[in-house]
C-alpha positions in Angstrom: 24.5 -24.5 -7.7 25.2 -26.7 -4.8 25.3 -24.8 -1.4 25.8 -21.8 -0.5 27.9 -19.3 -3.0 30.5 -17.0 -0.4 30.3 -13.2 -1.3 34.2 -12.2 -0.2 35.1 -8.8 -0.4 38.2 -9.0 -1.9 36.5 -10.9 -4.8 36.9 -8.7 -8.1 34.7 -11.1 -10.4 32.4 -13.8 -10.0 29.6 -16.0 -11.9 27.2 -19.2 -11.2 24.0 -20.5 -12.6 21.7 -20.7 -9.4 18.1 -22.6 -9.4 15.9 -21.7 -11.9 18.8 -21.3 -14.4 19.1 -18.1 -13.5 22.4 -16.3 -13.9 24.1 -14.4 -10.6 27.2 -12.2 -11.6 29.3 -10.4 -9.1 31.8 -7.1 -9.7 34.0 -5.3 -7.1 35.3 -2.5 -8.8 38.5 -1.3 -7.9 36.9 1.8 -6.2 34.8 -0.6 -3.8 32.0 -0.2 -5.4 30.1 -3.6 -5.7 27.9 -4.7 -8.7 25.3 -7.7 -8.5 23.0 -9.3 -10.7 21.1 -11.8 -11.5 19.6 -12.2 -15.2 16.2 -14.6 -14.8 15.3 -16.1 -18.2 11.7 -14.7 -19.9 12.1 -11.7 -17.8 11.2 -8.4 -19.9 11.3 -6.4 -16.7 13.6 -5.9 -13.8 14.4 -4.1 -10.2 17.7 -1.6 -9.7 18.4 -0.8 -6.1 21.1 1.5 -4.8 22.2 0.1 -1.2 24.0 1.5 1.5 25.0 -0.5 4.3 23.3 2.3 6.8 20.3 2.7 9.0 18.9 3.7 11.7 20.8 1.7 14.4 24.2 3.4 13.0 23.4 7.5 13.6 25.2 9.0 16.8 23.5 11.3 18.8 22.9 14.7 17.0 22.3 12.5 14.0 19.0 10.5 14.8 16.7 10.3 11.6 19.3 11.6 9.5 19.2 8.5 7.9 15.1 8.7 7.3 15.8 12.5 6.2 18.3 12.0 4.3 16.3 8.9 2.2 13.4 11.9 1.3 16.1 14.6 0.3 17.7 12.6 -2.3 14.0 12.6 -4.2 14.1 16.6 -4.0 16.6 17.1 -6.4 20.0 17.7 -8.2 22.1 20.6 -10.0 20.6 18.4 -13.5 17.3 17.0 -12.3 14.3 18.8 -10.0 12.0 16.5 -7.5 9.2 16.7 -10.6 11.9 15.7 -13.2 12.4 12.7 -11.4 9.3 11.6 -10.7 8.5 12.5 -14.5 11.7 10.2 -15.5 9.9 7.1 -14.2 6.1 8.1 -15.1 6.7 8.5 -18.5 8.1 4.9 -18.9 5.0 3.5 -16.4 7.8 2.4 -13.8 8.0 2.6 -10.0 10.4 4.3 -8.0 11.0 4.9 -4.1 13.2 4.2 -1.1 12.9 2.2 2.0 15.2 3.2 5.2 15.8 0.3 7.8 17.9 -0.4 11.1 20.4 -1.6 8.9 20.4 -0.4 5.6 19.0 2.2 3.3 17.6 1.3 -0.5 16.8 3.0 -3.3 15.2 1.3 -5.7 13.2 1.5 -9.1 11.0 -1.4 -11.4 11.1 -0.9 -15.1 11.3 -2.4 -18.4 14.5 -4.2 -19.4 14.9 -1.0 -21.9 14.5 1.8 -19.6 17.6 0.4 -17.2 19.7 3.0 -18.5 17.6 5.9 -18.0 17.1 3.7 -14.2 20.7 4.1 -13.6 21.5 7.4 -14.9 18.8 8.9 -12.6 19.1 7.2 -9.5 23.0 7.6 -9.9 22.3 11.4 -10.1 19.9 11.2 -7.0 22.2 9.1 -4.7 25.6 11.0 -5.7 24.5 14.9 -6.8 21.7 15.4 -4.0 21.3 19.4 -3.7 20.4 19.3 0.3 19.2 22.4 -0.7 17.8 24.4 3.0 14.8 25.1 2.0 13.7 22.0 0.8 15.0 20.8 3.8 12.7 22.2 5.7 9.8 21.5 3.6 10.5 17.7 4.0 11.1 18.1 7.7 7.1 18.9 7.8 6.4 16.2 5.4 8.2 14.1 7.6 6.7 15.0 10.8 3.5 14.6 9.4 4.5 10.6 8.2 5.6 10.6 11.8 2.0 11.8 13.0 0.2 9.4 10.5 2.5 6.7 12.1 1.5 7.6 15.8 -2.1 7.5 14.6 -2.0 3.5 14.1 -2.3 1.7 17.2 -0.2 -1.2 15.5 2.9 1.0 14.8 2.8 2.8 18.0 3.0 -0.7 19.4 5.4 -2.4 17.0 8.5 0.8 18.3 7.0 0.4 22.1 7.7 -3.5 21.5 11.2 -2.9 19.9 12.2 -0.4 22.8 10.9 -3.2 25.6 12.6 -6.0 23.6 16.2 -4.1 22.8 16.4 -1.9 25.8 18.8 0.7 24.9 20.3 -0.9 22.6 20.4 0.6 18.8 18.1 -1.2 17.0 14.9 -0.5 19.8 15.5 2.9 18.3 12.6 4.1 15.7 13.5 4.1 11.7 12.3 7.0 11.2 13.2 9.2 14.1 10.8 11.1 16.6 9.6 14.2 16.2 11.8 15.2 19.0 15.0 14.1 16.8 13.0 15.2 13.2 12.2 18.7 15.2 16.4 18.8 16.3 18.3 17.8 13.0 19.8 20.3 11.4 20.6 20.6 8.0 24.9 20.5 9.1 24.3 17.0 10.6 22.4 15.6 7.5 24.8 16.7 5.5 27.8 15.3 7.2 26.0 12.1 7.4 25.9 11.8 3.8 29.6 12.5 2.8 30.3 10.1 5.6 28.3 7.1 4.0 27.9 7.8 0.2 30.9 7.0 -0.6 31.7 4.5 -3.3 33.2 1.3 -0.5 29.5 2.0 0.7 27.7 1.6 -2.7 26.3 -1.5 -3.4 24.0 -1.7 -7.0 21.4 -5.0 -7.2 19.5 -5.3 -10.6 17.2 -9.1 -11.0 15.5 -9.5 -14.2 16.1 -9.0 -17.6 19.6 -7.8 -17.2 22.9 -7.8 -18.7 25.6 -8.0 -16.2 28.2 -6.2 -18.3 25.9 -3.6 -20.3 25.3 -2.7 -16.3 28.6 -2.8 -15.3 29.6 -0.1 -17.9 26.8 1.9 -17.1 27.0 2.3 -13.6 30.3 3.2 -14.1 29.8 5.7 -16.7 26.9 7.1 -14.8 29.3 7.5 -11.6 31.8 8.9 -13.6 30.0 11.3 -14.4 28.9 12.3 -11.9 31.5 13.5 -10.6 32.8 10.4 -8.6 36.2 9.5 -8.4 36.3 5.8 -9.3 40.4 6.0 -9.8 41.7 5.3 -6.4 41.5 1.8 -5.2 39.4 1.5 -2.3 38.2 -1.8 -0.6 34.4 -2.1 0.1 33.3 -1.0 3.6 33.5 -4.7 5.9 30.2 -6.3 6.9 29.1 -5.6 10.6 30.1 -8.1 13.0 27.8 -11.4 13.7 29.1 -11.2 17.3 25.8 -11.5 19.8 25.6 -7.9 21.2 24.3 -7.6 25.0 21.0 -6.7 25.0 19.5 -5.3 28.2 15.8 -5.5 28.5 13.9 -2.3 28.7 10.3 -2.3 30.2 8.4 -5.5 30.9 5.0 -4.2 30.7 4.7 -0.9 28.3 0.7 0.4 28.4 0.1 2.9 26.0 -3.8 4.4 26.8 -5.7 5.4 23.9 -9.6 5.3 23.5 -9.9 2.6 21.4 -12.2 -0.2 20.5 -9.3 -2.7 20.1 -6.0 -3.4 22.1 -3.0 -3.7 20.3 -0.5 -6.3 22.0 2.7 -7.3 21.1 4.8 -9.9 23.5 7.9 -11.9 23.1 11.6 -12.3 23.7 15.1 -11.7 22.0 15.4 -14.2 19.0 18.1 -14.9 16.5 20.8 -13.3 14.6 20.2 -12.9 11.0 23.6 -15.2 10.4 22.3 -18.1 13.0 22.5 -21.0 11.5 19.3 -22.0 13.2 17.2 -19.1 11.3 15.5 -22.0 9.2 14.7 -23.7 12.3 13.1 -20.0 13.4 10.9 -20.0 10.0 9.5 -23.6 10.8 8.8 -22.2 14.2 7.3 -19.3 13.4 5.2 -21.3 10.1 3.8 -23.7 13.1 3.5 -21.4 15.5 1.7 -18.4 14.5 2.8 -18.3 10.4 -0.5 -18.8 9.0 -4.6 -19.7 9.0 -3.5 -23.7 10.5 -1.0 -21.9 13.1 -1.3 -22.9 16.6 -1.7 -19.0 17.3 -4.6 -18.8 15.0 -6.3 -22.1 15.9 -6.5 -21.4 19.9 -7.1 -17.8 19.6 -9.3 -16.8 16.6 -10.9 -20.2 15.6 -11.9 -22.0 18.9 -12.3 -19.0 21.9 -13.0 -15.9 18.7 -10.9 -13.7 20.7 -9.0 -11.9 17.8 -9.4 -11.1 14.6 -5.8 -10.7 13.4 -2.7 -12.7 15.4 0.2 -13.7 14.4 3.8 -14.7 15.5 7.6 -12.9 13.9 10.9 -13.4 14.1 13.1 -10.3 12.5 17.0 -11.1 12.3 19.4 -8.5 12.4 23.3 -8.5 13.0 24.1 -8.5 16.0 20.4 -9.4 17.7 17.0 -10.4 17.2 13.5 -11.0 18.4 10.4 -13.2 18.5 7.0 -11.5 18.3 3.3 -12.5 19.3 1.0 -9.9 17.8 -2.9 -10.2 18.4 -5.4 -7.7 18.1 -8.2 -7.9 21.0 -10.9 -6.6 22.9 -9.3 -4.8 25.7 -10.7 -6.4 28.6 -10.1 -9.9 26.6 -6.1 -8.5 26.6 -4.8 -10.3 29.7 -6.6 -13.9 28.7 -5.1 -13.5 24.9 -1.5 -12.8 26.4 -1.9 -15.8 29.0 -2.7 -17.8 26.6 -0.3 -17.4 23.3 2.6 -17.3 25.9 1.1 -20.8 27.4 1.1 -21.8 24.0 4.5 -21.0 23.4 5.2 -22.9 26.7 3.7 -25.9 25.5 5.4 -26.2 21.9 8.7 -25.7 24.5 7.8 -28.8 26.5 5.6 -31.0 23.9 7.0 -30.9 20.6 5.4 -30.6 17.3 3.9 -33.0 15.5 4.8 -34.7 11.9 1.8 -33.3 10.2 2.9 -30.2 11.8 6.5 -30.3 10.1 5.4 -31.3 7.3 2.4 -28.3 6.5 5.4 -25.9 7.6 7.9 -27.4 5.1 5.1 -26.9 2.6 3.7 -23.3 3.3 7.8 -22.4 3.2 9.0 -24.0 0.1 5.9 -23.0 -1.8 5.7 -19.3 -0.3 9.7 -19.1 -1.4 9.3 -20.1 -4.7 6.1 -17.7 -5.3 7.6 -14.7 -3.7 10.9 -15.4 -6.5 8.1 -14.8 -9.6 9.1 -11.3 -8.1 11.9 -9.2 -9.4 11.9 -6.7 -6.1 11.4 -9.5 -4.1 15.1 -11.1 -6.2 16.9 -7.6 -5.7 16.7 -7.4 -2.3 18.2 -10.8 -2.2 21.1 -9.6 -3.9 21.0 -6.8 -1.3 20.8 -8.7 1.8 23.0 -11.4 0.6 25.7 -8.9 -0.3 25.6 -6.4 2.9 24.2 -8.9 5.5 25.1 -12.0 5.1 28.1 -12.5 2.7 26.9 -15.2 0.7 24.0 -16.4 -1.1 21.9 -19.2 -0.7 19.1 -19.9 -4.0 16.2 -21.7 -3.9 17.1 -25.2 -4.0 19.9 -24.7 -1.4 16.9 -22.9 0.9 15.1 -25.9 0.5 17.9 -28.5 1.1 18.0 -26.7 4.4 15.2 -26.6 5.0 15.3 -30.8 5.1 17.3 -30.6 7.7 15.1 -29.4 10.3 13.6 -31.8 13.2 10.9 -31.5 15.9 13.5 -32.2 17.9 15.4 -28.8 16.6 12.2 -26.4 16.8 11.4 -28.4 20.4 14.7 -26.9 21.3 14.1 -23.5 19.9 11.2 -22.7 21.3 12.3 -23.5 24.5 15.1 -21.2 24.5 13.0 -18.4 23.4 10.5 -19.1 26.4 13.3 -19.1 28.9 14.3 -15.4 27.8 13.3 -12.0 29.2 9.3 -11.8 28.3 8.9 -7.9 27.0 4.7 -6.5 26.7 3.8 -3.3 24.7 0.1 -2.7 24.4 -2.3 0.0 23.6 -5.2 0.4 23.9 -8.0 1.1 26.5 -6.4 -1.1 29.2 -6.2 -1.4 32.8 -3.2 -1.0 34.3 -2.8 -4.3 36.0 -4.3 -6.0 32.8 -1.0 -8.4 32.5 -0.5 -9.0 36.0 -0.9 -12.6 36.0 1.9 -12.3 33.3 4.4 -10.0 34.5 3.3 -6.9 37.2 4.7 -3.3 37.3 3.7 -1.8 34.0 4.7 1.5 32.5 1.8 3.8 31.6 2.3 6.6 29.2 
């Protein structure tokens, strides 16, 4: 495989070897329904996930966390399987099964042996197209969901991490929470839920990933069979829903300074700016960034603030891509009066990567920690599924590991020099909490909001 393979829509069949010798095959059904593999060679296991291109950025009002409801209703049952026959179906054969709801997409997935695929598609067929809804296990899991909600609030680091998002993405979509508020848990209804399902599991919006020890047309068949089955209607043609726009929304800062209190021994602090689309060009630029910057033990972020001043335990630096928008993240955990001298100085570190560079040893460790961290994480078969996924419903085309690395190559000081100096000329967003006083960032940004 040389470059980057293209993922078009209106593509009914396609096939390449990719690095590794691995084997990549692609079906679009006629109904829209879109089929992706990859067979690795000595796998005797694999990973199935059911993908719909729908998260949490996409509900209207009246639907916030239907998506995140909707993702624990489909475990509760069917008219041919209960919640316990389910989880039975994958115990019995010592696999793993769950779900995982994002801004942008919503997964279902399940790891198993190469022989239990069928009984892997059969069930989470049945789950994704035959989910009961029924009321009152709908408001069972609206408890169980407030309670993960409550769980969430409980960590300092999540109640930081959505406070960041909201400063970051202002009103934007994605600076909503995943998994909805117990405001918007408390308000859905079981009407809205439902509507949000026959409005998005449909099969345009079905997208099936298996990596392992698969065969591409023994999966084919029974995905088909399985939807048939199921009651879908896989006659009419139907062309797969379109990818989301790569067009850079505007993004309107919300708060500078966000200060949650809370009596704690640590401050949580997050700081940063908007970052880079998930279909920038420059998003291997971002990873070399982020490796030098605050990616690991020999980061910059790590040397100034744990190793020589002790002020943290845990820091690091992130750069999540979406569609339309993204962000660059500082995260350190601190003693709260130390809160103000750990922001001043990752942001003056940020500052001085802008105006000084990075060095040769510096590209080279980064070039390192990525290739080898990309070629560990692919000994993983979830980690290859949701390659297929993102490559099929984000991106529109996918890039293996040797074409990864080749770009990777590419990169210059001169282009993460650039980079970084861009991101330090944006809108600078702080969430914190902790025990903090209000003016704790004032030699940063003043005015905080206090909640």
């Amino acid at each position: 495989m040389n470059g980057a393979v293209e993922f078009p829509l209106d593509l009914a069949e396609l096939s390449f070897r990719a690095a590794g010798e691995s084997l990549v095959r692609r079906s679009v059904l006629p109904s829209g329904v879109r089929i992706v593999s990859e067979q690795v060679p000595g796998s005797r296991s694999l990973t199935i996930g059911y993908w719909v291109a729908v998260g949490s950025r996409d509900e209207q009002p009246g639907h916030f966390g239907s998506t995140h409801f909707l993702e624990h209703l489909l475990f509760k049952g069917t008219a041919k399987r209960t919640a316990l026959d389910i989880a039975i179906a994958f115990d019995a054969v010592g696999g793993e099964h769950n779900a995982m709801t994002a801004k942008e997409y919503t997964c279902y997935y399940a790891k198993v042996q190469d022989r239990d695929l069928p009984m892997a598609v059969e069930v989470l067929t049945d789950m994704l197209t035959s989910s009961l809804l029924d009321p009152v296990e709908f408001e069972n899991e609206r408890g169980v969901i407030l309670e993960e909600l409550a769980m969430a609030d409980d960590d300092p680091s999540d109640v930081a991490n959505e406070r960041f998002f909201e400063a970051v993405m202002g009103d934007h979509p994605l600076g909503r929470p995943i998994g909805g508020s117990p405001d918007t848990i408390r308000a859905a209804t079981h009407a809205a839920v439902q509507e949000h399902y026959r409005a998005n599991y449909r099969p345009q919006d079905l997208v099936v990933t298996v990596a392992g020890a698969v065969d591409h047309d023994a999966l084919v068949d029974g995905v088909t069979r399985a939807l048939i089955l199921a009651g879908w209607d896989l006659s009419a043609d139907a062309i797969p829903v379109g990818r989301r726009s790569g067009n850079p929304a505007s993004i309107t800062q919300g708060a500078r300074v966000t200060i949650v209190q809370r009596p704690l021994e640590q401050a949580n602090l997050l700081m940063g700016f908007p970052g880079l689309l998930a279909s920038d060009d420059r998003r291997v630029t971002m990873s070399v960034l982020n490796s030098i910057f605050g990616g690991g033990m020999s980061s910059r972020l790590f040397q100034e603030v744990r190793e020589k001043r002790g002020l943290a335990y845990s820091v690091y630096s992130f750069a999540p891509g979406y569609s339309d928008a993204g962000l660059f993240g500082m995260y350190a955990g601190c003693t709260p009066a130390k809160a103000g001298q750990v922001a001043e100085l990752m942001l003056s570190e940020l500052h001085r990567l802008a105006e000084h560079g990075v060095s040769a040893d510096e590209m080279a460790r980064a070039a390192g920690q990525l290739s080898g961290a990309s070629a560990l994480a692919l000994e993983d078969s979830d980690t290859r599924m949701s390659r297929l996924g993102r490559s099929e419903i984000t991106l529109g085309e996918f890039v293996d590991l040797d074409e990864a690395l080749r770009r990777l190559a590419l990169v210059t000081a001169a282009d993460v020099q650039e980079l970084a100096a861009e991101l330090a000329a944006g809108p600078l967003s702080i969430a914190a909490v902790g025990a903090l006083e209000p003016d704790a960032f004032a030699a940063i940004l003043p005015d905080p909001i206090r909640s």
